[in-house]
Every structure is written in C-alpha cells, then in structure tokens.
C-alpha positions as CSV (number, residue, x, y, z in Angstrom):
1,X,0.0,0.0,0.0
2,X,0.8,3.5,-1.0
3,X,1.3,5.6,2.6
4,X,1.8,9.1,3.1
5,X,3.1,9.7,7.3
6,X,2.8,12.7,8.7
7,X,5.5,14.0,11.1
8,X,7.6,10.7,9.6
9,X,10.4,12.4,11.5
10,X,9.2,13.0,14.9
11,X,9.4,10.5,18.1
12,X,7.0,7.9,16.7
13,X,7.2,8.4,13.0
14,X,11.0,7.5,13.2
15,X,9.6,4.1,14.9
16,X,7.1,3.7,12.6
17,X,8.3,4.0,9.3
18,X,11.1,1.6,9.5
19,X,8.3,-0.7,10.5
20,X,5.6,-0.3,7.6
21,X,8.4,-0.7,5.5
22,X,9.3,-3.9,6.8
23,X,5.9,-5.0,6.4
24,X,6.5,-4.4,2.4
25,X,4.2,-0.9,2.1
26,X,5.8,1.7,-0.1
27,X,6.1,4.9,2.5
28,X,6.6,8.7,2.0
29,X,7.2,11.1,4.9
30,X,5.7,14.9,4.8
31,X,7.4,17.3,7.8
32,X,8.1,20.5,8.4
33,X,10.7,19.5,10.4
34,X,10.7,21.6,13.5
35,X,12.6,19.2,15.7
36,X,15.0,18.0,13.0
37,X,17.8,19.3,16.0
38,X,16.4,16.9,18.7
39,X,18.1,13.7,17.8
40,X,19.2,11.7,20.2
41,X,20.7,9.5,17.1
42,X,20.3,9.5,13.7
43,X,20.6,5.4,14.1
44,X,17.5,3.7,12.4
45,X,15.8,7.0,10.5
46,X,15.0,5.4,7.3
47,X,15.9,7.5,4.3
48,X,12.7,7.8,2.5
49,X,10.8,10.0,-0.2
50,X,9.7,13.3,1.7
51,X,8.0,16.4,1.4
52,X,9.1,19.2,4.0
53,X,6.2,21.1,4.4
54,X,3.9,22.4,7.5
55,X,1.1,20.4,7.6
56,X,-1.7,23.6,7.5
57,X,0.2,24.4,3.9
58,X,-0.8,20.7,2.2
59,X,-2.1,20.9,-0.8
60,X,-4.3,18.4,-2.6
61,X,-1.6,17.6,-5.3
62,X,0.8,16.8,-2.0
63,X,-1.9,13.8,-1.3
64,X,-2.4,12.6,-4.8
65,X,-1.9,8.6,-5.7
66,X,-1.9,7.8,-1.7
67,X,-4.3,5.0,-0.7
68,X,-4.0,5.5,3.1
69,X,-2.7,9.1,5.3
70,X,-1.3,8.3,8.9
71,X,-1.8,11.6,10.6
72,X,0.9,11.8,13.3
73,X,1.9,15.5,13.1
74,X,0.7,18.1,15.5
75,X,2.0,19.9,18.7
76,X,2.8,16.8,20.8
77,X,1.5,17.1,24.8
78,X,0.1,19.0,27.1
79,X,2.3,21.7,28.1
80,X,2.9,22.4,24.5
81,X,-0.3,23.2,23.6
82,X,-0.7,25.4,26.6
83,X,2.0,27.7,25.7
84,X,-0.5,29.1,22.9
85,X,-4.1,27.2,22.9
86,X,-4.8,29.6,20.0
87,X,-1.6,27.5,17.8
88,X,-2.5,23.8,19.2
89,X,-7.0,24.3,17.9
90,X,-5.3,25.7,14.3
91,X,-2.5,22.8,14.5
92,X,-3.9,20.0,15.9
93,X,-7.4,20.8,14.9
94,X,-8.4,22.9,11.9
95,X,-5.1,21.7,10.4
96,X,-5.9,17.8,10.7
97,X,-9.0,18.2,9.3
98,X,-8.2,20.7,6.7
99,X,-5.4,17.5,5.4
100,X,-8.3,15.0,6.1
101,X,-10.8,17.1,3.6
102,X,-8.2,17.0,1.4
103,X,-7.3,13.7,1.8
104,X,-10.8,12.7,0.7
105,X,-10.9,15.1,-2.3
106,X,-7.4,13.3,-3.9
107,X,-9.2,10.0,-3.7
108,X,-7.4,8.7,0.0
109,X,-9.3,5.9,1.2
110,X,-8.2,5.7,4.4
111,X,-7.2,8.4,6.9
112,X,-5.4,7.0,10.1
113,X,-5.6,9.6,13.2
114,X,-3.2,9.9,15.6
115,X,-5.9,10.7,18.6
116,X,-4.7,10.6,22.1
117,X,-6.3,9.2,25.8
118,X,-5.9,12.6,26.7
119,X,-9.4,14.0,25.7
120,X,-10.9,11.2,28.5
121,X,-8.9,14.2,30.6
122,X,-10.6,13.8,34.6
123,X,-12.2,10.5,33.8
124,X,-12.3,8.9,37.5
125,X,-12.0,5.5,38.5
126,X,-13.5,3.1,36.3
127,X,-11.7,2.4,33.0
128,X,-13.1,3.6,29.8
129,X,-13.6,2.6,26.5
130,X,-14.8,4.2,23.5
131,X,-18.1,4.8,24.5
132,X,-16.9,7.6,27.5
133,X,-17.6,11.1,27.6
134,X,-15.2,13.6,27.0
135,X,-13.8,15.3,29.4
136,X,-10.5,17.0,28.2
137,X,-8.9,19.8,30.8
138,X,-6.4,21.0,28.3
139,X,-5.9,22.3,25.0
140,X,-4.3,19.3,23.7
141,X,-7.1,17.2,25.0
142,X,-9.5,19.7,23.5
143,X,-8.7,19.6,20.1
144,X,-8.1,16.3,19.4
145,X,-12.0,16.0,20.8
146,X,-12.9,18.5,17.6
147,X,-10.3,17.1,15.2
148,X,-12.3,13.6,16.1
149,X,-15.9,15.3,15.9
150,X,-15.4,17.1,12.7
151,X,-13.2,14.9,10.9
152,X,-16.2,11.8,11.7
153,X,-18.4,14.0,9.6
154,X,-16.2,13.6,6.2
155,X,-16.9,9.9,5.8
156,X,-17.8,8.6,3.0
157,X,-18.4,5.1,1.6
158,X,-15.0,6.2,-0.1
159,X,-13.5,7.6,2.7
160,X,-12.6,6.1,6.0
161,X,-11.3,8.1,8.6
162,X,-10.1,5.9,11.7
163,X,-9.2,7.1,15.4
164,X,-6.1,5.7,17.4
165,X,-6.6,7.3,20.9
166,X,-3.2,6.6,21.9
167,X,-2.1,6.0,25.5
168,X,0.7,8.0,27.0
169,X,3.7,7.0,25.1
170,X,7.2,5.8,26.3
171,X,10.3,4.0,24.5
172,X,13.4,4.4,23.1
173,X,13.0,6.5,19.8
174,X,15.9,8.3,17.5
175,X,14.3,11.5,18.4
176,X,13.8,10.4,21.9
177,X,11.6,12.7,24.1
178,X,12.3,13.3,28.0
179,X,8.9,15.0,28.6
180,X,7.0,11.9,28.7
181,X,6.6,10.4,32.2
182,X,8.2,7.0,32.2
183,X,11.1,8.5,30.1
184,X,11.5,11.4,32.1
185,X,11.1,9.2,35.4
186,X,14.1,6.7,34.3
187,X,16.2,9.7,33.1
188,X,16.3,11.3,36.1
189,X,16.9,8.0,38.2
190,X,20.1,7.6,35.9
191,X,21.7,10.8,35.7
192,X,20.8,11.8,39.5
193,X,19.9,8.6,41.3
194,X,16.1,10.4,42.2
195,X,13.4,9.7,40.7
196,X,11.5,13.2,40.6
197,X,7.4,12.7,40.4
198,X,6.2,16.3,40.0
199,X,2.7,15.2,41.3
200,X,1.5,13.7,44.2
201,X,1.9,10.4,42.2
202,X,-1.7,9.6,41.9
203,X,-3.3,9.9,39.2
204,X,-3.4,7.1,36.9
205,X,-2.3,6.8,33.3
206,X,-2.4,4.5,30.6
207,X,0.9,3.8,28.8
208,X,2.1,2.3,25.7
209,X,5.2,1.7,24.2
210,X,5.7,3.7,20.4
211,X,6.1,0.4,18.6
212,X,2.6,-1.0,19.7
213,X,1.0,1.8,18.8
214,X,3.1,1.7,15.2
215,X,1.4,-1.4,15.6
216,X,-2.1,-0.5,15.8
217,X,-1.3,1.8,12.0
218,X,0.1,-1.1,10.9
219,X,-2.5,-3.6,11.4
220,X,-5.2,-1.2,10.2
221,X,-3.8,-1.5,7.1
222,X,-4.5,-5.0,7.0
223,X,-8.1,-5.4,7.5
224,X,-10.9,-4.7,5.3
225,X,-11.9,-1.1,5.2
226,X,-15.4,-1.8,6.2
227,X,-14.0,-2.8,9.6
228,X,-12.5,0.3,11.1
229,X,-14.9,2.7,9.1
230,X,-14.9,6.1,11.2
231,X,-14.6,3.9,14.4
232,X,-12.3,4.6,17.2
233,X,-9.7,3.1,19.1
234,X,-8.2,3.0,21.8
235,X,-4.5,1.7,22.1
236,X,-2.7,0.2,24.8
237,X,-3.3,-2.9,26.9
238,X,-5.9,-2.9,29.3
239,X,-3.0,-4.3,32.0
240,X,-0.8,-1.4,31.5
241,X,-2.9,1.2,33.3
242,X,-1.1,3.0,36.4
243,X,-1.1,5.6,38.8
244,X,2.0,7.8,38.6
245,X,4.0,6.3,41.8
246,X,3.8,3.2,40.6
247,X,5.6,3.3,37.3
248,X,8.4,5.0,39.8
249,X,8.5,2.3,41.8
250,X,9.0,0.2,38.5
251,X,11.9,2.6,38.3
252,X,13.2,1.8,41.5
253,X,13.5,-1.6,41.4
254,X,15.3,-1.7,37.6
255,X,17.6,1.2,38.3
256,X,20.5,0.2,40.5
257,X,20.8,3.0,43.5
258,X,18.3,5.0,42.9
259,X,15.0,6.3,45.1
260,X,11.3,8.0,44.5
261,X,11.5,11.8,45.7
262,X,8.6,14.2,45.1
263,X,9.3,18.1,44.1
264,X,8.6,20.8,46.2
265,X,4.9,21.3,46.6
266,X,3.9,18.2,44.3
267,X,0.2,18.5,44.2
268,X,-2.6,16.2,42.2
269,X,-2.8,16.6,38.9
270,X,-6.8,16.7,37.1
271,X,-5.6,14.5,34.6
272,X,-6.6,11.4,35.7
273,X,-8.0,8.3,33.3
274,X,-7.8,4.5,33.4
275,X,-8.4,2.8,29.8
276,X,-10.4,-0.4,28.7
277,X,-8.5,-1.7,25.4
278,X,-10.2,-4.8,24.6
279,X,-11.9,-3.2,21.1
280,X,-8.8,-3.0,19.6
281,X,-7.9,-6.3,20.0
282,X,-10.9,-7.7,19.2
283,X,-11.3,-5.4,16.1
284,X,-7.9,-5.8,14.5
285,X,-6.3,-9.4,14.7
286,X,-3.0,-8.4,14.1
287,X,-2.9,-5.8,16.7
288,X,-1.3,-7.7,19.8
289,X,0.9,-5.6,21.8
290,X,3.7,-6.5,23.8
291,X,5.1,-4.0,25.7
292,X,4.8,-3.7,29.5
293,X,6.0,-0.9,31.6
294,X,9.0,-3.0,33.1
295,X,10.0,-3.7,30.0
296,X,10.0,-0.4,29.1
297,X,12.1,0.7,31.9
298,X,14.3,-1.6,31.0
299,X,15.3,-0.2,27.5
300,X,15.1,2.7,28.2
301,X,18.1,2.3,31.2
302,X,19.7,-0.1,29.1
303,X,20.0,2.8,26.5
304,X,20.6,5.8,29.1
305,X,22.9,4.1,31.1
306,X,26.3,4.5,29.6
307,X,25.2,7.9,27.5
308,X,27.0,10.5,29.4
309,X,23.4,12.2,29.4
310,X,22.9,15.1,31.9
311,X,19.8,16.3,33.6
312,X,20.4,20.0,32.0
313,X,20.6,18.2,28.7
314,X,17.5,15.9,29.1
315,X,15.7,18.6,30.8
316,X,17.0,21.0,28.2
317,X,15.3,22.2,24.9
318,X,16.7,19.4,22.9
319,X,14.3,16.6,24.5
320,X,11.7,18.9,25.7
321,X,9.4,19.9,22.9
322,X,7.9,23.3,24.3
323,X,11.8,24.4,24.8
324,X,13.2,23.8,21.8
325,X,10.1,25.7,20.7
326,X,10.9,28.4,23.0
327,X,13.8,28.6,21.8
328,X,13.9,29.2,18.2
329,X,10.6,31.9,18.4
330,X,13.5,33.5,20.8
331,X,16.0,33.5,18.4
332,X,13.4,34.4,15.1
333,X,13.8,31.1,13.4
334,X,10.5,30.5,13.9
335,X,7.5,33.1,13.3
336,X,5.0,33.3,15.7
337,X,2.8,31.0,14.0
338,X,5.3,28.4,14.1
339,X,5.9,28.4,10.8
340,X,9.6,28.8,10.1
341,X,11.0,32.1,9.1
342,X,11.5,33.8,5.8
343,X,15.8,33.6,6.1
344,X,14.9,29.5,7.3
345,X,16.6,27.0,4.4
346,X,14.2,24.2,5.1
C-alpha cells in the first residue's frame, strides 16, 4: 500500500516508518521539520521519499496517488499546547481536518488519526472505553475531541477516517523525548539517582510503548476497510494502566541506586483516566501488543545508562518539545505562528 506519514520524522514516526516498510508498504514522509535538531541519534531514521512542508500548507496535489494518510503531526502534549491554545486548535485541529478534507478530495481511502487518551482528561475511577464522555482539561485534550468530531463528519463510503486514541507514550526513539513520564522518570533516576514525580503520584495513566502503537497503524492497514470505518480506538493494553507512583517504583526496582522523591509542593494533577482496550484487540487481529511498563524501563536504562546524558541536557530544549520551541521563536527562526521564518533554508 501506498502511505503518506505525517510528522515521519518526529518521536514515533521514526519508529514507525522503518516498520511499515518492513511489512512491504511503499512509505513517503511529509514534515516541516521543526525538531530535526532533537536527535538523540540518527541510528534507524530510514531514508525515504519526503516532502518538508507544515502540515496547514498541504495541498491536494501533496496527497495525490496515496491509498491511506497516517496523521501523526501536530504539537505533541500538554504543556505544548498550553504555551498558545490559540496555535495547538489551528495545528492539531483545523489543520488535521483541513489535510483530512483534502485527503478525501485526492481519492485517500483511508485516513489513520493519531488521537490521544488525553481527551478522557478527569475520567475517575472506572476504566473507559470508546463509549466515554469527554472530558478533556487541556488544549491538547481539546482539540483532538474537535479534530475527532469534525473529521467523523467527512466519511464517505469512499472515505474512512479511523481514530487511534493513543495511551501515553514511552520508549526508546531516535528522536527520543524526555517530557513523557516514564522516560523522564528513568532519566532522572540515571543521571541523578532520584526519581523526581512532579505530582503527588496519583493519578493514573495509561501507557504504551511507540512500537505498539506503530502497531495498531500497521494492522489497520491489513483489514478490510469496512472494519474500522470512522470507528475509534483505543491503544494500549488494558494491564498497562497505572497511577504515577507506581511506574516509579518500576523505576526503582530496575535502576541500580536510585529512590522516588517528590518536588517541592507536588500537588494532584486533574488529569486522571484509566483505559479499557479490549476493542482493539478484538477489532484488528494483528494488533497484539507486547510491551509492558518493566520492560520499558528496562530499555530505556539499558539505552541511558552508559550515555553520558545530563539532567540540563535531558531537561533541556533538545528533549523537551515546548523548549526547543521556545527557543527558536527566541531566536526568530521560527514566526510566531510556528511556521519557520522567511531567512529559514528548510
């Protein structure tokens, strides 16, 4: 199959694309490559056809000849779309459905959405599935709730738009982030010995490692179209749902030396949710995750452990996404907008 990835180069994409190509689809990448200087390695980035472009500017010739568009590009978490909410509903949501209207009018069949848990937001106690209300607190949260809404009503017997609420992501990636929470947790065990929560470490999260939920894209493309036909997903495993503290203590017990501190007035944090993934499974046979959190924590140590890797530099704008945002509208190579600057040579 004929694929088009968005944000091919960012923490997942550089996951996944190695990995539809293994399973034999032909794959071109389209980003404007904001984060091009975030590498933790250029180890495993598959050299493939690419258009470096911002996604709002797509045009329908862009999307032409493509039978399926996995959507991955957009501002990436929370505190990123809370450093202009304004940026993250035109990113995140006019722009994803602006390329999914497109999409649809050069003959794309299939439009796979990188959704997120997130827009559950302050879901209480009881897992939920698909079903669940939304309850977003955040910007982020927000607009994948109206990407999801208004991108539902372009489907067409010819066009099927599908939504992969992923769960909070983790793993070792060549553009590796440090502002996700079991990353972040096993960085700091290994470059300071404390594990730093910045809660109370109680509210729960759903995790999933990046190449399971390449693996969700992946299957999708397998199964008939009919199947996943504007349905949604959510992506994980049902067993891998925890509360803060507890992927810490997973921490803990993997990291030789280390212990669980909390920051200076840690407090709760609203964003709260426990996940039911059994649709998924059930939906798409070759979805069958692997991952747990251990082993998670494992690579991810195994990787940091002999790196050098500082807590300035992990903390620092090269693994933090709303930093090394920060600080190129600082130093005008990006416009406010986020689009790069006039003088940029993409």
């Amino acid at each position: 199959m004929r694929v088009l990835v968005t944000g091919h180069n960012g923490y997942i994409g550089t996951v996944m694309v190695p990995m539809l190509l293994e399973a034999g689809h032909e794959v071109v990448g389209l980003d404007s490559n904001l984060f091009a200087d975030c590498s933790y390695s250029e180890e495993g980035i598959s050299s493939i056809p690419e258009i470096v472009k911002d996604v709002r500017d797509v045009t329908r010739s862009d999307l032409a000849g493509f039978e399926a568009v996995i959507h991955l590009a957009n501002l990436s978490n929370d505190p990123l779309g809370n450093l202009n909410p304004d940026l993250t509903y035109d990113i995140n949501h006019h722009g994803s459905v602006r390329l999914a209207e497109l999409s649809r009018e050069a003959g794309v069949e299939r439009f796979l959405f990188s959704s997120s848990c997130s827009l559950y937001g302050a879901a209480g106690q009881d897992a939920v599935t698909e079903t669940a209300p939304f309850n977003p607190v955040t910007p982020y949260g927000k607009a994948k709730v109206l990407a999801e809404q208004d991108i539902a009503k372009l489907a067409t017997p010819d066009f099927s738009p599908t939504y992969f609420r992923n769960a909070t992501a983790y793993g070792v990636s060549s553009r590796f982030r440090f502002d996700l929470v079991l990353n972040n947790l096993v960085a700091w065990a290994v470059t300071t010995g404390k594990i730093l929560i910045k809660s109370d470490g109680s509210p729960w999260r759903p995790i999933v490692h990046i190449r399971d939920i390449s693996l969700a894209f992946i299957a999708a493309l397998d199964v008939d179209r009919s199947v996943i036909h504007n349905e949604a997903y959510n992506v994980g495993r049902s067993e891998e749902n925890y509360q803060i503290r507890d992927i810490a203590r997973l921490v803990e017990e993997v990291v030789p030396g280390c212990e669980v501190t909390f920051a200076d007035g840690a407090s709760p944090d609203k964003r709260s949710y426990q996940v039911d993934f059994s649709k998924i499974q059930a939906a798409i046979p070759g979805y069958r995750p692997t991952w747990t959190a251990r082993k998670g924590v494992e690579e991810v140590y195994a990787t940091l452990r002999d790196s050098g890797l500082s807590p300035d530099e992990f903390e620092g704008p090269r693994y933090r996404r709303i930093d090394h945002i920060r600080e190129m509208l600082a130093s005008g190579e990006l416009q406010d907008d986020l689009r790069w600057s006039p003088a940029h040579t993409l």
